[in-house]
N, C-alpha and C positions, 0 to 999 in steps of 0.2 A: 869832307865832313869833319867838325871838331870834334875832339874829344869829350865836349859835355854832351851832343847830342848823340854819340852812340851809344850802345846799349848790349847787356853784355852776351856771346853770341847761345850761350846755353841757352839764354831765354829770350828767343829772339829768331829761331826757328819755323814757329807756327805763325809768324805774319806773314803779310805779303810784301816783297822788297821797295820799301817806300822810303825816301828822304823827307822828313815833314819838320816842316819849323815849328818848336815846341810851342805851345799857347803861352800866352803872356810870356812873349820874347824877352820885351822889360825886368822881368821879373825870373825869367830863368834861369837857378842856379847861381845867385846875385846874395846868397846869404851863408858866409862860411861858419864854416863846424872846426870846432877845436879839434885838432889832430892828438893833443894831449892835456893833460887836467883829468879831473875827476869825472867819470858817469853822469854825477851833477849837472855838471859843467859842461857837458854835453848835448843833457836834453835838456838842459834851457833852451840852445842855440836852437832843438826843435818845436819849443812851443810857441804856438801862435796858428796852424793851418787847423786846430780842431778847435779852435774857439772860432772863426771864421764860418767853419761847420756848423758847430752849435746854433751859432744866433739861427739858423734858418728853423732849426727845433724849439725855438720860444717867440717865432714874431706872431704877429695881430692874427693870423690865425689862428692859430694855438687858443687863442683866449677864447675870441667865441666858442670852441667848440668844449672847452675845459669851462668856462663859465655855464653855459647851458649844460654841459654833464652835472658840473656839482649841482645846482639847483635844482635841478629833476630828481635827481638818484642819488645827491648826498657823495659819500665817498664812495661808490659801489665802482665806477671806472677809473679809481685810482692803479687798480690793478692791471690794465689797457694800459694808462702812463709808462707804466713798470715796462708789460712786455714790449712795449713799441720801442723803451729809450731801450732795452738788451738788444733785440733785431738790429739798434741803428748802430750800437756800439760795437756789433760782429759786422757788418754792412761797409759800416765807415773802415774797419780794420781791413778788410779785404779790399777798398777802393784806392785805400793808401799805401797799400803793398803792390796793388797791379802798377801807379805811378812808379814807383820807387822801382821794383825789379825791371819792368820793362820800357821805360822810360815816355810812355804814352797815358797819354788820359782816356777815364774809358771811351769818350766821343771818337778820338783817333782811333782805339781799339775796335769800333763798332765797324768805322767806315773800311778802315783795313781787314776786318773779317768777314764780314757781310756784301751781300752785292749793293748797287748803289740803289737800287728801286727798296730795298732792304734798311739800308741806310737813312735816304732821303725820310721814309715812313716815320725812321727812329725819331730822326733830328723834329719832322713838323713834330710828335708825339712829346718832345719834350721842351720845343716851346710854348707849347700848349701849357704843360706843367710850370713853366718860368712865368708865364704870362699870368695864370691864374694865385702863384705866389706873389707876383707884383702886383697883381690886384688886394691882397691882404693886403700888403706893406700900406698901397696908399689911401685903403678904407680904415684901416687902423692908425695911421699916419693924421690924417684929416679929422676922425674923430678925438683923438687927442690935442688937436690944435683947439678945435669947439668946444671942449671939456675945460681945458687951461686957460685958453685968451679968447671964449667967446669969438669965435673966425665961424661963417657960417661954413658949412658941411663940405657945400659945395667950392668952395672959395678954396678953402683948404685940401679938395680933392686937386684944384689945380695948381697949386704952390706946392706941391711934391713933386711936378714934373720938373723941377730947379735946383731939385736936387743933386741931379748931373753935376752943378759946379762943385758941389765937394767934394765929390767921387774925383775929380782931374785933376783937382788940387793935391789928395793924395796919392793916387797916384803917381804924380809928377815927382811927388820927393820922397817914394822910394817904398818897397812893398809893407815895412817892419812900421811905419807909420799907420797903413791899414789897420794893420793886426793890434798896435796898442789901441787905437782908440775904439775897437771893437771890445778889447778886454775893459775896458775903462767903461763900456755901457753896459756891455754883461755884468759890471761889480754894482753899476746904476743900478739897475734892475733887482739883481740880489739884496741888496742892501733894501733896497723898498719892501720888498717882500717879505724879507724878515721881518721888518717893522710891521708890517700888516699882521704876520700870524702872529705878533706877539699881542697886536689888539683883537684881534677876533678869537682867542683865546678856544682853537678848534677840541674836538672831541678827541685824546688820544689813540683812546681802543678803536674807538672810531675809523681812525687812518688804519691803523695798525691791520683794522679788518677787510679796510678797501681796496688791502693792496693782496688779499688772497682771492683769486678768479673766483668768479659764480657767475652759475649755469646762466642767468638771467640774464646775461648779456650778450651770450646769441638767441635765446627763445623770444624777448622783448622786440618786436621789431625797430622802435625808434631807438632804443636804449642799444642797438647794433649801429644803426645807420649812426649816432654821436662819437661811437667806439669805432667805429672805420674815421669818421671824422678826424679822431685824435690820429687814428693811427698816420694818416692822410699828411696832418698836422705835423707828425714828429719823427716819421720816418719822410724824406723830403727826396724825391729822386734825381732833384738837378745837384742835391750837396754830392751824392757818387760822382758826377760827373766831377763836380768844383774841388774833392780833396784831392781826387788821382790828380789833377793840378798844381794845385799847390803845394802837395807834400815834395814838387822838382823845384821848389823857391831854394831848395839848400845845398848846399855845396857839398854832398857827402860822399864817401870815395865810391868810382865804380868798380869795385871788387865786392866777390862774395860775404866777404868778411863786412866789407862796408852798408851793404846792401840788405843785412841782416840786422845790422844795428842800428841804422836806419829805418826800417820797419819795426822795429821795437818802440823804439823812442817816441815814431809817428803815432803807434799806436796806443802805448802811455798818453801822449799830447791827445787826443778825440777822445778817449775814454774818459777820461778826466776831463775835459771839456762838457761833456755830453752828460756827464754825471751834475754839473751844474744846470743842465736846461734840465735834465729831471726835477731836481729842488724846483724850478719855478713853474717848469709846466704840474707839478704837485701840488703847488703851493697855491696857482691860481684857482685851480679846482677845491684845494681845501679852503681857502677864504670862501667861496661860491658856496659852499657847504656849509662851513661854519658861521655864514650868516645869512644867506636866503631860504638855504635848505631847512634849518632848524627855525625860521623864522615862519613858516610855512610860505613861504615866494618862491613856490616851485616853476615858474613859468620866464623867469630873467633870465634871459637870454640876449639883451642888447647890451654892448659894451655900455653907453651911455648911461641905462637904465641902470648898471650895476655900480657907477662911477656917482650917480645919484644918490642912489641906496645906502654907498657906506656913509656915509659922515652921519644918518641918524640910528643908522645899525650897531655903529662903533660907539656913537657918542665921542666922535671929533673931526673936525675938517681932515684934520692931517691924513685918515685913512683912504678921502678918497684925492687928496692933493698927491701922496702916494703910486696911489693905482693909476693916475694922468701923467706923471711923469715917467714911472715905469710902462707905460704904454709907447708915449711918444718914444724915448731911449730904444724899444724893440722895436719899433716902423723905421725910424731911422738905421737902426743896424743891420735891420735884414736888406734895406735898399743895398747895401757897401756890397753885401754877398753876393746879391742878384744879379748884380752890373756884371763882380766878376763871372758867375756863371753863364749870363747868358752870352759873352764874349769867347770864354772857352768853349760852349757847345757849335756856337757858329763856327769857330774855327775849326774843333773838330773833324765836326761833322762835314764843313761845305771845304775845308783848307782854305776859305779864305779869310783876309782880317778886315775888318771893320773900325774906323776910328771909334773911339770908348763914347765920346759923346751924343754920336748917332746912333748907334748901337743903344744908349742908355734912352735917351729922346723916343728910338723905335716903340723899345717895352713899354717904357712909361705911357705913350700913346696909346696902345692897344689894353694896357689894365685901364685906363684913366676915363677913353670914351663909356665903356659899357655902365665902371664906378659912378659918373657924372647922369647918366641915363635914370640908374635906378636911384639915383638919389634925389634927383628932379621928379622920378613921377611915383616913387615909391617909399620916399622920406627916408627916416634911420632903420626902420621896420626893416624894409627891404635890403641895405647892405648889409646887415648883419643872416639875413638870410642868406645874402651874396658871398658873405666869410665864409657860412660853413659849405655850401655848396663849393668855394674853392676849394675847401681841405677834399670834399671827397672826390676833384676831380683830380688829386696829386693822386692822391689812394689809387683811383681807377689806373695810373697811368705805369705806379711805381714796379711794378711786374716786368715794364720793360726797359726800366734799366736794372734790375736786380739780377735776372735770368740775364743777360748777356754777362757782367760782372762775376755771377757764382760761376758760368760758364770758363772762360776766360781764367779766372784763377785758378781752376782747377785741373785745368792743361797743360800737363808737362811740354809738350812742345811749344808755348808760349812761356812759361814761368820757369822751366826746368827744375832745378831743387828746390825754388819755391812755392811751388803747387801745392795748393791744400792739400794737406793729411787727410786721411780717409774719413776719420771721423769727424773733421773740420768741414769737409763736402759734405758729408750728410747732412752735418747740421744746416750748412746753408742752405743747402736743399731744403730741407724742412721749413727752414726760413720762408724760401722765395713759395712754396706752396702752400703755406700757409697765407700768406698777403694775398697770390695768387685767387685761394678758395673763399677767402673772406670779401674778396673782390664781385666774385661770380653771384653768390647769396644776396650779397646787396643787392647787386643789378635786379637779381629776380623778386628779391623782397621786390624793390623799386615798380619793377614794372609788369608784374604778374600777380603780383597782390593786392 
């Protein structure tokens, strides 16, 4: 066994004795860390795995479900944005520390601690969650094609599956390639955005007040089912899987010392990453608001319909040539992520590997038939129906990888000294049952009311 795939034995106790070829072979431990220089200079060499994270917190679904919040309800779920991007920001911190201390991603951690009927459950539960985020990516993908070059719906549902080629392209020359051009559509997108609030000229107090909770957003029953939507949207359960991943892209020393500041750095990189898809998942909802809502067009809730809307809301094209190109930029980014997660959960979970481009062909097939179905007998109406119903099927699922991960971190004999702190467990506790209970309510709103 080399020395990059062991792992160090204090924390490393509570698995089962396994040799497992880390995920993305390619790619692991292929990215060195200054041994000296400034702290700076340091965590640059770490940023790059929590913006990889983020894009899954702003692509195409996110929008439907923050587009039809602001228009309904104005800024009242901006406060839902808030809590969901905190849970992901403690989430992602704890998923990048389980990689980093114990050298496994949570999928290995799953399969190594659980039985395999246990396991198997886990793996289908979160291709379920993969498959229904690749189905955003390419109903948000396809509606941006038909928004900017006039492609019809359908057309454009199937020129995403070809995507793949740019995925192997990057990959081939090397992981730091991924990672810039992911930062490069995240600045895409930001920069849109900004220019958007600066035309739709929103309510300040307004924001100000959307972001303090009210009651109304669990006694409401649809203004919850929207609010689990986001939550769905922006806490994403295959990114747990995909940081404990790629936070091993770096070369950073295996010692306690190194392992500590490594986990710092990581967790600077996602916080800070994650603190931008707040801004836009904010931002899409406060445009919704600041010009449907106060418009009286309480009922927009198609991407197309809103991508319509702005250029006589705003009074200029620009606003919704804006909103089409910050669309496309996040179908496209979230594809880069997806590939890579659904490759690490396979591996995970089943230890075996799959070449990238059947593996990316599988998904894309499985979002692509149902996308193609409803868009043939249900027009645009029905995919955007089809978006938000994806967000709440991440929601329904995210419980199970949350609770294995709080679990897992907080065992000394998996982490040793660095098991959450007491008051770190609790909190995530809280966390995982709170998603947990918001989970259960829906259901029953759903199907008992």
């Amino acid at each position: 066994m080399s020395e990059d795939v062991q792992t160090a034995p204090a924390a490393n106790k509570g698995w089962k004795i396994n040799v497992t070829q880390p995920s993305l072979p390619e790619a692991y431990r292929s990215m060195k860390v200054p041994k000296k220089g400034s702290w700076f200079r340091k965590f640059l060499a770490f940023v790059g795995p929590g913006y990889l994270v983020a894009v899954g917190y702003m692509d195409p679904g996110n929008w439907a479900t923050d587009i039809a919040g602001g228009s309904m309800f104005g800024y009242t779920l901006l406060s839902v944005i808030l809590i969901s991007n905190l849970m992901a920001m403690l989430l992602q911190a704890l998923s990048g520390k389980l990689g980093i201390v114990t050298g496994k991603d949570l999928a290995q951690a799953c399969r190594d601690h659980f039985s395999k009927p246990v396991a198997i459950g886990l793996w289908i539960l979160c291709e379920l969650a993969i498959a229904a985020c690749d189905l955003a990516e390419v109903i948000g993908s396809a509606i941006a094609l038909k928004l900017l070059f006039g492609i019809p719906l359908i057309y454009g549902v199937i020129i995403t599956a070809f995507d793949v080629l740019l995925i192997l392209l990057l990959q081939n020359k090397g992981f730091r390639y991924i990672e810039s051009l992911v930062i490069v559509l995240i600045m895409t997108i930001g920069g849109c955005f900004i220019a958007e609030m600066i035309l739709s000229k929103p309510d300040v107090l307004g924001i100000a007040k959307g972001f303090v909770p009210s009651t109304e957003i669990v006694t409401n029953p649809y203004m919850l089912y929207i609010a689990i939507g986001i939550l769905g949207a922006t806490v994403m359960p295959h990114n747990l899987y995909l940081h404990s991943s790629i936070v091993q892209t770096r070369q950073f020393d295996q010692t306690a010392l190194g392992k500590r500041q490594a986990i710092r750095f990581a967790t600077w990189d996602s916080s800070i990453a994650l603190f931008f898809a707040l801004f836009i998942n904010a931002a899409i909802l406060i445009l919704s608001a600041a010009t449907f809502h106060r418009a009286g067009m309480t009922e927009v809730a198609e991407i197309s319909d809103a991508y319509q809307m702005l250029t006589p809301l705003l009074g200029t094209a620009a606003g919704s040539i804006l909103f089409g190109v910050a669309l496309l930029a996040s179908g496209q980014n979230s594809t880069l992520t997806g590939t890579l997660a659904g490759q690490i959960v396979m591996e995970g979970f089943l230890n075996i590997r799959m070449p990238g481009w059947i593996r990316r062909l599988v998904t894309r097939l499985i979002a692509i038939i149902p996308a193609v179905i409803v868009t043939a007998v249900a027009g645009e109406s029905g995919t955007t129906q089809l978006l938000i119903l994806s967000q709440v099927i991440l929601s329904l699922q995210l419980s199970f990888a949350v609770i294995p991960l709080v679990m897992f971190t907080s065992d000394k004999k998996k982490m040793g000294e660095f098991a959450n702190k007491s008051w770190l467990k609790i909190l995530a506790w809280v966390v995982a049952v709170i998603i947990a209970g918001l989970n259960i309510y829906l259901l029953y709103q759903t199907f008992f009311q």
